[in-house]
N, C-alpha and C positions, 0 to 999 in steps of 0.2 A: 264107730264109723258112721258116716252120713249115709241111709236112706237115702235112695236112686233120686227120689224127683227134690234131696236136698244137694245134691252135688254141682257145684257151676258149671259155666256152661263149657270151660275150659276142662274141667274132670269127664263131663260128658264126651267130649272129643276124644279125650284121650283112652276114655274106656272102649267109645267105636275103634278107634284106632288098633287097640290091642286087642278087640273081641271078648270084652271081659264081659260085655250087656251088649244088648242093641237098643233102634231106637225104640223097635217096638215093644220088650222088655218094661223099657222106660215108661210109654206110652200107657200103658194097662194100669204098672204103680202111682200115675200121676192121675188117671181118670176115678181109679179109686179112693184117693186122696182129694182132690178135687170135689167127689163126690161127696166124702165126710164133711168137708168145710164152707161149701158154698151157700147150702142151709141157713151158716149162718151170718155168712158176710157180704154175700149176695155183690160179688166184685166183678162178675162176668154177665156180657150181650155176647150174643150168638152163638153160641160155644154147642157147638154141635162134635162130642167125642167119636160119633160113628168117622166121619171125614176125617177127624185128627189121627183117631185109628188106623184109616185107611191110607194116610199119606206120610204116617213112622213106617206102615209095612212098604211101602216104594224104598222109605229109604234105608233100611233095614237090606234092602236086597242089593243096593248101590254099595253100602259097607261092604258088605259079604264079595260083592266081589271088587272090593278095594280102590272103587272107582264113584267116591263120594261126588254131590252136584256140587260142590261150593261149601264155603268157608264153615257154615254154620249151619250145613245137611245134618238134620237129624234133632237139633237145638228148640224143644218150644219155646216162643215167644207170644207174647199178646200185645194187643195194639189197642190204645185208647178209640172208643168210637168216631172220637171226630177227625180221624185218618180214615178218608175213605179205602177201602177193599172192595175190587170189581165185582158185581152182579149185590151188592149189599146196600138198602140204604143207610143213613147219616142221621141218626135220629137226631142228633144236636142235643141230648138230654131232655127233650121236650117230645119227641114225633110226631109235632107239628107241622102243619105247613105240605107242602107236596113231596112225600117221600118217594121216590122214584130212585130206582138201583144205581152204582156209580157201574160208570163205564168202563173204570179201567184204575188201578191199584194207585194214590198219592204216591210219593217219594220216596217217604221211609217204609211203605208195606210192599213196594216194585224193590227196593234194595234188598230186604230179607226175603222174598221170595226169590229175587235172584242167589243167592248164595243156600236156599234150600232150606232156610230155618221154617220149622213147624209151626204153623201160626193154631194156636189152641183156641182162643176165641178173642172177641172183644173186648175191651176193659167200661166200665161204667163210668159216665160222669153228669155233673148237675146239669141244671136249663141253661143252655149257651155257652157253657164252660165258664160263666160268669159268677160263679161262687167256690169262695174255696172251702168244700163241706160234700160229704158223701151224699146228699138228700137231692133227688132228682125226681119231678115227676113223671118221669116217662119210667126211669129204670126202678122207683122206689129209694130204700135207706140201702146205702155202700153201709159198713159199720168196718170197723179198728182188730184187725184181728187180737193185737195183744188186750182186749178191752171192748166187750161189744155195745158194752156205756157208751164210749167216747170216740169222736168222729176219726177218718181219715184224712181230713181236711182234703184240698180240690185244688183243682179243679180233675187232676189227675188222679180222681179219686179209687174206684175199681184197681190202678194200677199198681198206685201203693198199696192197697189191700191184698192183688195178687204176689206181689214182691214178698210181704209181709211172710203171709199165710203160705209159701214155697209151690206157688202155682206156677213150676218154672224157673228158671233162671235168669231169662232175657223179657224185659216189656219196656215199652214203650210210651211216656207220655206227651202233654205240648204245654207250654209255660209263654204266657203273655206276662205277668205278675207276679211266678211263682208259683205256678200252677203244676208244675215237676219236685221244686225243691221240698214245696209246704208239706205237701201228701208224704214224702219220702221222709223229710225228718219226725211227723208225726207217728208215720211206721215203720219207723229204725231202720230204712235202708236209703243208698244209696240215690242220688237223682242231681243228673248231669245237664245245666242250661247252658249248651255252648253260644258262640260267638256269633249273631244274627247272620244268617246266609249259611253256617258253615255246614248244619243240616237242611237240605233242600226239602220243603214245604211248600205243599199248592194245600188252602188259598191261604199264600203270603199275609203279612201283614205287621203293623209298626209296632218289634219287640217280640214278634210269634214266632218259637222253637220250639221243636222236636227235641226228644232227648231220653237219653236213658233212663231207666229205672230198673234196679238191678240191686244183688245182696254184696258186691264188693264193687272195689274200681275196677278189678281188675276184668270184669264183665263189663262192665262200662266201654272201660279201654277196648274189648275185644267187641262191642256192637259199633261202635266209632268206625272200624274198618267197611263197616255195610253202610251204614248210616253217611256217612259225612261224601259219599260219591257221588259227582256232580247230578244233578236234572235241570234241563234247559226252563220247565213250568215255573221254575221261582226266580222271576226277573231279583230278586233283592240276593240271588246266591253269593258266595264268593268262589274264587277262579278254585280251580280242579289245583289240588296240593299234594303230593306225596310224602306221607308220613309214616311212620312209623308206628303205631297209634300201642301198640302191646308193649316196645320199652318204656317203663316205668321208673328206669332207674333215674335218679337226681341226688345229688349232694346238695341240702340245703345250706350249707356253713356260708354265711355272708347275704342271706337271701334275707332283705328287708323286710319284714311282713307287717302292715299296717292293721293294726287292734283294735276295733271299731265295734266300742261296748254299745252303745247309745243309737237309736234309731235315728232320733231328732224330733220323732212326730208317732201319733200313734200308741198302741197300748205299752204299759210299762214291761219290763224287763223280769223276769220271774228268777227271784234268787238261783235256785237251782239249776238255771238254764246257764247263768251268769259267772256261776262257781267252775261247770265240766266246758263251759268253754274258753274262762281263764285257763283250766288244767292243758287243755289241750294247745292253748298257745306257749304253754310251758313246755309241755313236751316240743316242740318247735325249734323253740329256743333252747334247751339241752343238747339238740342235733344238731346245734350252731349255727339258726336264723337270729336275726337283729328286729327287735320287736317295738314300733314306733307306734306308739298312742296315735290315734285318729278321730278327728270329730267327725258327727255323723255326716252323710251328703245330701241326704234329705230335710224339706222344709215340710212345714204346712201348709203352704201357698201349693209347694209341688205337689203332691198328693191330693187337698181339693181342687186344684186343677185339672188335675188326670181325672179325678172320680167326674167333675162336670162334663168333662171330651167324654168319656166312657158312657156315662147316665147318654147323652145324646146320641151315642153309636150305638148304645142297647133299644132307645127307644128309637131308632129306624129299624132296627131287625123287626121289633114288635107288629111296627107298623105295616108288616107282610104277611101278618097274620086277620084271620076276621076276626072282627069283637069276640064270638064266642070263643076259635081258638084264645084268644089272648086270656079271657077269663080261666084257661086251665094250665096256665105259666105259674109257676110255683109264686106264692104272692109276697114272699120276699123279693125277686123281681120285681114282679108290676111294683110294689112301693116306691123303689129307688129309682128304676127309670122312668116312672114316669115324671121325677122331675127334670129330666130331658126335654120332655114337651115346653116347659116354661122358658127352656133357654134361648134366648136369642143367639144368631151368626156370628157377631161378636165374642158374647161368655165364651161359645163354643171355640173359638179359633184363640182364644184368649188361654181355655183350657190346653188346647192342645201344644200353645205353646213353652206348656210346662215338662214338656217330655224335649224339650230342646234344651231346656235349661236343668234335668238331670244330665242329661247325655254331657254338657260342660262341667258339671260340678263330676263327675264320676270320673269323668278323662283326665282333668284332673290331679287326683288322686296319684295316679301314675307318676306323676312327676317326681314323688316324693318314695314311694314305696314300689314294690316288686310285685306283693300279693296283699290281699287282706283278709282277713280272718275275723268272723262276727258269729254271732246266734242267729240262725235258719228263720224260728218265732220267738217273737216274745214270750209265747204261752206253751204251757206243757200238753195241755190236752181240754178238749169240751166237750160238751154232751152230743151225743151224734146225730139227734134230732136236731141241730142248729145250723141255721145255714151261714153262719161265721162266727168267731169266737166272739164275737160282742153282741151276738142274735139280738142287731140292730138293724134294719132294712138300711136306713138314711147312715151309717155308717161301716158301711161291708167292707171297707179295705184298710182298718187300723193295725191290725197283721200283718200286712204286705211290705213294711215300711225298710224289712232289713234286704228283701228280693225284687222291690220293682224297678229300683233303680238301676238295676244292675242288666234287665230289659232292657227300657228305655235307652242307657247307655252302652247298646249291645255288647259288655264283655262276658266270659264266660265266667260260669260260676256251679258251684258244687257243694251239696248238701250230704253228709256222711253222719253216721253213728258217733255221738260222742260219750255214751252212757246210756243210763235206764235214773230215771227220779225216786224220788223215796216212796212212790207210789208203781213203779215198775211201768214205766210209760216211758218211749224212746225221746230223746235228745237232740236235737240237729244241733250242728256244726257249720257254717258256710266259710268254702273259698272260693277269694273272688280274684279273678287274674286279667290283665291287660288283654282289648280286643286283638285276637289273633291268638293268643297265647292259650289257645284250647287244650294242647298237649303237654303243656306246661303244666297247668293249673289240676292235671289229671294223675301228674307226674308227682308235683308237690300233695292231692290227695291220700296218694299212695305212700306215701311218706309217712304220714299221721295215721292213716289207717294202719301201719305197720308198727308205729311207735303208739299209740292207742292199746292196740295186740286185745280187742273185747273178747269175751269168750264166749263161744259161738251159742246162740242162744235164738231159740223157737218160741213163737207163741204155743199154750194148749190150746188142745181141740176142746172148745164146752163140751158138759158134758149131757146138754140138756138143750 
């Protein structure tokens, strides 16, 4: 049987339900646990256990008299840093610049406190959420719990380390790039980039989502019910929906799924990765999906175009910094944007309009296929002191090339466990589903995660 703080968050309920634990029970085995593994992975900001303590015993005493606050009273959760939580500042992975306390809880930290989930602490991530790699200089090294060699990749770094390492059931990260999916398949769980708008995020932006990160879909599916409720602050939202978000059930037989081995651009394709995500489009296809070869939708032109809009939107953050602050940005930054400074209004707007020209090639796709189905990364894993797999400053987004498109062209998409390497290092899997089709493409995950059937498997605690 799973240890308390390995049960999802769906056994967690059920066991307040029937009195089998409480939260506070919970609460004691997770700050213990917690406290064995943090040492070495160093995945949490602010994580003060007296308070998390103090607010399982509230709901410890709601259970008891069978008059729970909301959906996911009792549930820890964690929240990447750059959702703010009232009275905490925003370090932005840097805690630079004027950190002054937020006033009042983002979207997705106002939706789970509404339904009462435990927030345990903050999650860690790099300078600006601008690299996908555990290495920040404000929080230090995030490290891999199955491997504390090799990174968790980012932007949602902490997150995936907590998902990893059983700090909980429920967290939360945000994905401009891949910044949800990368971290999750590097640390064998779960990590959901739904449909631009469909999680409400302050401060908005082109391609910026919230999303889960979790050890099945089936957690996934059950944060979607907190998560996905309207807030007026994200002018880019979409309309208030009623769904269903916990049926999972789908019969794939006839469900087109588009095969999309090749990135286009970008680092090569790591046999291994290539082999368990053939396997898993087989399994697919056994269940009676129609499996359509797909070229990739990514260029070169798209990619260095986004990277030149990006280098120029990093180098304005910068530039709100004083020289000295700026000298203490982790200098894989300062490298990269500062070829921003050399761009002119042209590149720049020339850049940006490479993200119009995925959004067309990604849409697309649709025309021809249902779902698609690819590899998360090209690479299995790096060293954890790297601030990208190609620990190259002037090329930091050659990884990105199977999840940014899928931003840009706001559809939703999902990174799940597809195996362990010959080296015992996780897997990702991506599915990617037509904008709107959030519940689908969560429905279709559950599907493979159930015809996959992995067997349930933990990092060790080092032992040193």
């Amino acid at each position: 049987m799973p240890e308390l703080h390995q049960l999802t968050a769906t056994q967690l309920l059920d066991g307040y339900r029937a009195h089998a634990f409480s939260p506070s029970e919970l609460a004691r085995v997770l700050i213990e646990h917690v406290g064995a593994w943090e040492p070495h992975i160093n995945a949490l900001y602010a994580y003060q256990p007296d308070v998390f303590m103090k607010a399982a015993e509230a709901s410890t005493q709601r259970w008891a008299k069978g008059q729970p606050g909301g959906a996911l009273d009792g549930v820890p959760v964690t929240l990447k840093e750059l959702i703010a939580t009232e009275g905490m500042p925003v370090p932005g992975g840097t805690g630079l610049g004027e950190q002054t306390a937020a006033t009042e809880h983002a979207p997705p930290a106002a939706r789970l406190a509404e339904d009462h989930a435990l927030l345990l602490a903050k999650t860690t991530c790099p300078d600006f959420g601008m690299l996908s790699s555990g290495l920040s200089s404000f929080h230090g090294l995030t490290r891999n719990p199955w491997n504390l060699a090799c990174n968790t990749g980012g932007s949602s770094s902490g997150a995936g380390a907590a998902a990893a390492a059983g700090f909980g059931p429920l967290h939360v990260g945000t994905d401009i790039g891949g910044s949800v999916r990368l971290p999750a398949a590097w640390c064998g769980v779960v990590g959901f980039k739904p449909t631009l708008g469909r999680i409400p995020i302050d401060p908005y932006y082109v391609g910026r989502c919230a999303g889960p990160m979790t050890r099945s879909v089936d957690d996934a599916a059950l944060m979607m019910t907190a998560l996905a409720r309207t807030d007026n602050r994200d002018a880019m939202r979409l309309p208030a929906e009623k769904i269903n978000w916990q049926d999972l059930s789908l019969d794939v037989k006839g469900v087109r799924i588009g095969v999309m081995m090749e990135a286009g651009c970008g680092l090569p394709l790591n046999d291994e990765i290539r082999h368990h995500v053939e396997l898993a489009a087989k399994q697919l296809e056994a269940a009676g999906a129609t499996l359509v070869p797909l070229a990739p939708v990514l260029t070169r032109e798209m990619l260095d175009g986004l990277d030149r809009f990006w280098q120029a939107r990093q180098w304005n953050e910068l530039l709100k910094l004083s020289p000295a602050e700026r000298e203490q940005v982790l200098p894989a930054i300062l490298a990269w944007a500062d070829g921003g400074a050399r761009l002119n209004g042209v590149e720049v707007v020339q850049g940006f309009q490479q993200t119009m020209a995925m959004r067309r090639a990604t849409e697309a796709v649709f025309d021809r296929v249902d779902a698609v189905i690819s590899p998360t990364t090209p690479t299995i894993a790096f060293p954890a002191d790297w601030p990208s797999p190609t620990n190259d400053p002037r090329q930091p987004f050659e990884h990105i090339a199977y999840t940014v498109p899928w931003n840009m062209g706001e559809q939703p998409a999902i990174s799940l466990n597809a195996g362990f390497s010959s080296g015992s290092m996780p897997i990702g899997v991506q599915l990617v589903g037509p904008r709107f089709g959030d519940h689908f493409v969560l429905k279709l995950a559950r599907q493979l995660e159930a015809r996959l059937a992995l067997p349930l498997r933990w990092p060790s605690l080092p032992t040193s």
